[in-house]
ZAMAR-180808 format. One line per field, with one value per residue (C-alpha): chain; x, y, z; residue number from 1. Coordinates in steps of 0.2 Angstrom, whole numbers. Layout:
% ZAMAR-180808
c = (A, ...) .
u = (X, ...) .
v = (Y, ...) .
w = (Z, ...) .
k = (NUM, ...) .
***
This chain:
% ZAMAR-180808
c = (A, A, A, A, A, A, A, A, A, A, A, A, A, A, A, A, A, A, A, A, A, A, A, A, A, A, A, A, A, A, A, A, A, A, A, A, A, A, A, A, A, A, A, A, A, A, A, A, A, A, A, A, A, A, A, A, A, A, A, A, A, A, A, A, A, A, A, A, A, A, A, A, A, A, A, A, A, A, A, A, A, A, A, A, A, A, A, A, A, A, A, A, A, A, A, A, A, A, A, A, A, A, A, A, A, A, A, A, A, A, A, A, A, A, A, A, A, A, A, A, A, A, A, A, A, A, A, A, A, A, A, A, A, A, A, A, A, A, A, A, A, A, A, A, A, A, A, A, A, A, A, A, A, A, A, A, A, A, A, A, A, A, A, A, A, A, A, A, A, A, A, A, A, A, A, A, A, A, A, A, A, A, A, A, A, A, A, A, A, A, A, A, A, A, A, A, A, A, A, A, A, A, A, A, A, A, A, A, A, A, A, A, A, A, A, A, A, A, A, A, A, A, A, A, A, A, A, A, A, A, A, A, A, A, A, A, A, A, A, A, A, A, A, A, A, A, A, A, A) .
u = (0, 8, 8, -6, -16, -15, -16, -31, -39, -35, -44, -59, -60, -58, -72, -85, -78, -85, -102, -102, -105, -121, -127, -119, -122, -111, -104, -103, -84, -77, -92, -89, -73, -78, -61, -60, -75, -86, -103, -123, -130, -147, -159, -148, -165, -168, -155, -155, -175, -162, -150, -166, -169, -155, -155, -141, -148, -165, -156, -144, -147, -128, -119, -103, -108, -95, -96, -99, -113, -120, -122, -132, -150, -143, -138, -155, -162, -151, -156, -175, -175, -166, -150, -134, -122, -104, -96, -79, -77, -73, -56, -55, -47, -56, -58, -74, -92, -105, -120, -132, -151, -166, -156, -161, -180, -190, -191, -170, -166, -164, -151, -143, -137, -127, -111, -115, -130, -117, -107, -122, -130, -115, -100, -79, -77, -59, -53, -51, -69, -75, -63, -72, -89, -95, -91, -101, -115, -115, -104, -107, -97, -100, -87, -81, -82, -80, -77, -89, -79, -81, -63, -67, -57, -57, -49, -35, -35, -39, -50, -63, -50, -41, -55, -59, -42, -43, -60, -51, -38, -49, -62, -76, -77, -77, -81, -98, -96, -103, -97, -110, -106, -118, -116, -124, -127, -115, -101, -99, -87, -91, -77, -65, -50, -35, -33, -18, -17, -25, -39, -56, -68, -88, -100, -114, -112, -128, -137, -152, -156, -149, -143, -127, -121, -101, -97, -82, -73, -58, -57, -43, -44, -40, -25, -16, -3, 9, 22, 14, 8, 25, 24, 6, -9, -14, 2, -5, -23, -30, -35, -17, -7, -20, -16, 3, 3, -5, 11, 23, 17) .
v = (0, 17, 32, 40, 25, 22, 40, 41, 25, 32, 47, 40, 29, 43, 51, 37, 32, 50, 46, 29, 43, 48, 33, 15, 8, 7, -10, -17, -18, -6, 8, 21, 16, 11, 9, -7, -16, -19, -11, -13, 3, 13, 4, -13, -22, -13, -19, -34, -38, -32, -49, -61, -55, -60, -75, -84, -81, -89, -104, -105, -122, -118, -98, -91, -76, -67, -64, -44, -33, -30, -47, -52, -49, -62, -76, -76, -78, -89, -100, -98, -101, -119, -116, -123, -107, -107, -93, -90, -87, -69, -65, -81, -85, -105, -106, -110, -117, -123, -124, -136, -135, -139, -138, -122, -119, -107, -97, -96, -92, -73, -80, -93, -80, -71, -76, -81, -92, -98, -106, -114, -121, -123, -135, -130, -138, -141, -138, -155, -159, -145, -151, -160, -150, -142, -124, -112, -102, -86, -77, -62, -49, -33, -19, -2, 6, 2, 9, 5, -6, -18, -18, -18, -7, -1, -10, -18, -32, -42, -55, -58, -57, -72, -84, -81, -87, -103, -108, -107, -117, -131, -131, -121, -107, -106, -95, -96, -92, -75, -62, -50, -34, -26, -8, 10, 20, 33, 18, 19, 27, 32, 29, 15, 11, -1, -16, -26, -42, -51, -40, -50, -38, -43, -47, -36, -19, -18, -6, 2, 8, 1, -17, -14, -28, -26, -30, -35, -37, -49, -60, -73, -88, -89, -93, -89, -76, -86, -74, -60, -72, -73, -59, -55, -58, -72, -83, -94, -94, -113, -113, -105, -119, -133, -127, -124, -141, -148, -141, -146, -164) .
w = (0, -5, 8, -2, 0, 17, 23, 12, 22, 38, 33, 28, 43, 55, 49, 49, 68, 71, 60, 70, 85, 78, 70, 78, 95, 109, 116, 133, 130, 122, 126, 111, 104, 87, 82, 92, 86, 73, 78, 78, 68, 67, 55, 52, 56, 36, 32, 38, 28, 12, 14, 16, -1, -8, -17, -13, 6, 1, -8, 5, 17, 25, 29, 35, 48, 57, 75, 72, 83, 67, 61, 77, 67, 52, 65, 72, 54, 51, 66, 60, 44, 49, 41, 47, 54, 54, 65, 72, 92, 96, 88, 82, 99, 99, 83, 74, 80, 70, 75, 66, 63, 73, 91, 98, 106, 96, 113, 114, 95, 100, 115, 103, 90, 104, 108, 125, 115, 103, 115, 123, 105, 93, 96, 90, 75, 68, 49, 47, 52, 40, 27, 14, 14, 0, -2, 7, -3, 5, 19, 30, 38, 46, 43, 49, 30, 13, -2, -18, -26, -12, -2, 18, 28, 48, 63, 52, 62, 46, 54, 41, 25, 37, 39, 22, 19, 29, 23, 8, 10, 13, 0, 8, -4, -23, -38, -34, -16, -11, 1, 10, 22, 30, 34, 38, 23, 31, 31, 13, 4, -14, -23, -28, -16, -19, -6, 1, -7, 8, 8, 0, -11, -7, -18, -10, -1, 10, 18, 28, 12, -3, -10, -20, -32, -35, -53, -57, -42, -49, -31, -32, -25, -5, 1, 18, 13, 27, 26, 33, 52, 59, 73, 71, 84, 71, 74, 87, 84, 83, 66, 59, 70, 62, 43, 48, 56, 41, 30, 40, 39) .
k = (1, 2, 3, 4, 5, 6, 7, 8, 9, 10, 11, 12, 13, 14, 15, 16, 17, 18, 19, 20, 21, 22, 23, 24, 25, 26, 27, 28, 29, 30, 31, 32, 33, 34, 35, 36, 37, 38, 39, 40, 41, 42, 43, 44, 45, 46, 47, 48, 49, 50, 51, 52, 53, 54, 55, 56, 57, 58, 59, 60, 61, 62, 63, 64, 65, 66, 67, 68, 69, 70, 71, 72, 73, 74, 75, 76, 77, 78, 79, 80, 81, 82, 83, 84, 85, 86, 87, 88, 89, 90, 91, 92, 93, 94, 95, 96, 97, 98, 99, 100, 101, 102, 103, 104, 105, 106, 107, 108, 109, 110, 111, 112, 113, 114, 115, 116, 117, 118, 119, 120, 121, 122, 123, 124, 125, 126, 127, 128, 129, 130, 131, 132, 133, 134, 135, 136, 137, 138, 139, 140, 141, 142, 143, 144, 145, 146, 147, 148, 149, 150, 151, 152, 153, 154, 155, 156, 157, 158, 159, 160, 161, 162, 163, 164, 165, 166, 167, 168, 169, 170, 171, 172, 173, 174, 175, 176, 177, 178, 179, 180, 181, 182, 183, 184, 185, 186, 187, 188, 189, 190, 191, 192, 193, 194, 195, 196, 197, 198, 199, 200, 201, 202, 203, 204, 205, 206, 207, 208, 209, 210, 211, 212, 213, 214, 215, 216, 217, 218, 219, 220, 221, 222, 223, 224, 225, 226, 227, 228, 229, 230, 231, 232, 233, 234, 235, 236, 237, 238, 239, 240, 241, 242, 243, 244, 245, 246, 247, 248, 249) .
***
């Protein structure tokens, strides 16, 4: 990323963490720090009815959703609508859960797509118990911004670019698979922006307001970029040590 780049990325993420003031919604652990997660916003309800229209969400019996305030809404969907849900534990600190369908009460669904609910419902599922499965239909990620030509950018901690990555490397996405992030209207930035090359452009930018289809968007296959974990927070995350134990062998 050139200097220009990135000092054009960190303007445009200062400015929606101070719209984020007017329009997202605080967290238990971080309070109003927007820079430190990925947050519930004004009108996501809208914007989540907009995904259940889509139809690779219809078709979809099986879907990738991240662990993000935002995404809270689709997990309960997902639950109802008797689909099996895919999520990664907070930071991917324990890796993945999956939680299969017809296990959770109709009076706990809204508790089950929590976290907390997660843990209850879902069990940790290795790669190599996922390995094999067919590739996911649909994946979805909240964000702190994103630029019309469908490349994330906030936190930087990379998170969801990484377990696209991994589900990658073992056959759980394809060409066909498609990427979703749901967002405020005010979280999208109107022009076109160059990513890293670990950074995954989505298929669908999504909002309160508007459903946006990314023509175009060139997405190579996954991979992890393995040279760029040494010395980063991903080093020692289960998942990573699995693949890299996988190589080694």
């Amino acid at each position: 990323m050139t200097t220009d780049t990135a000092a054009l990325i960190q303007h445009h993420r200062d400015r929606i963490w101070e719209v984020l003031a007017r329009v997202g919604r605080p967290d238990s652990r971080f309070h109003w720090d927007f820079s430190s997660f990925i947050a519930d916003f004004d009108g996501n309800d809208a914007a989540t009815a907009r995904v259940l229209d889509l139809p690779t969400w219809v078709t979809a019996d099986r879907v990738f959703i991240t662990p993000d305030n935002s995404t809270e809404l689709l997990r309960r969907e997902a639950i109802r609508a008797g689909k099996a849900l895919l999520v990664t534990t907070y930071g991917i600190r324990r890796g993945f859960l999956l939680l299969e369908p017809g296990l959770v009460p109709e009076s706990e669904i809204s508790y089950a797509a929590t976290l907390d609910g997660l843990d209850r419902y879902a069990r940790p599922v290795t790669l190599a118990e996922l390995r094999g499965s067919a590739p996911l239909p649909l994946l979805i990620t909240g964000g702190s911004a994103i630029s019309r030509n469908g490349i994330r950018f906030g936190k930087g901690h990379g998170y969801f670019d990484l377990e696209w990555a991994m589900l990658s490397e073992i056959g759980l996405t394809d060409a066909a698979s498609q990427i979703v992030d749901i967002v405020h209207d005010e979280q999208v930035v109107d022009e076109d922006l160059t990513g890293e090359p670990h950074d995954v452009p989505v298929d669908w930018i999504v909002t309160p307001t508007r459903t946006i289809h990314v023509p175009d968007h060139g997405r190579q296959p996954g991979r992890v970029l393995w040279e760029l974990v040494p010395g980063t927070e991903h080093e020692h995350l289960p998942p990573i040590l699995e693949l890299a134990a996988g190589r080694a062998s």
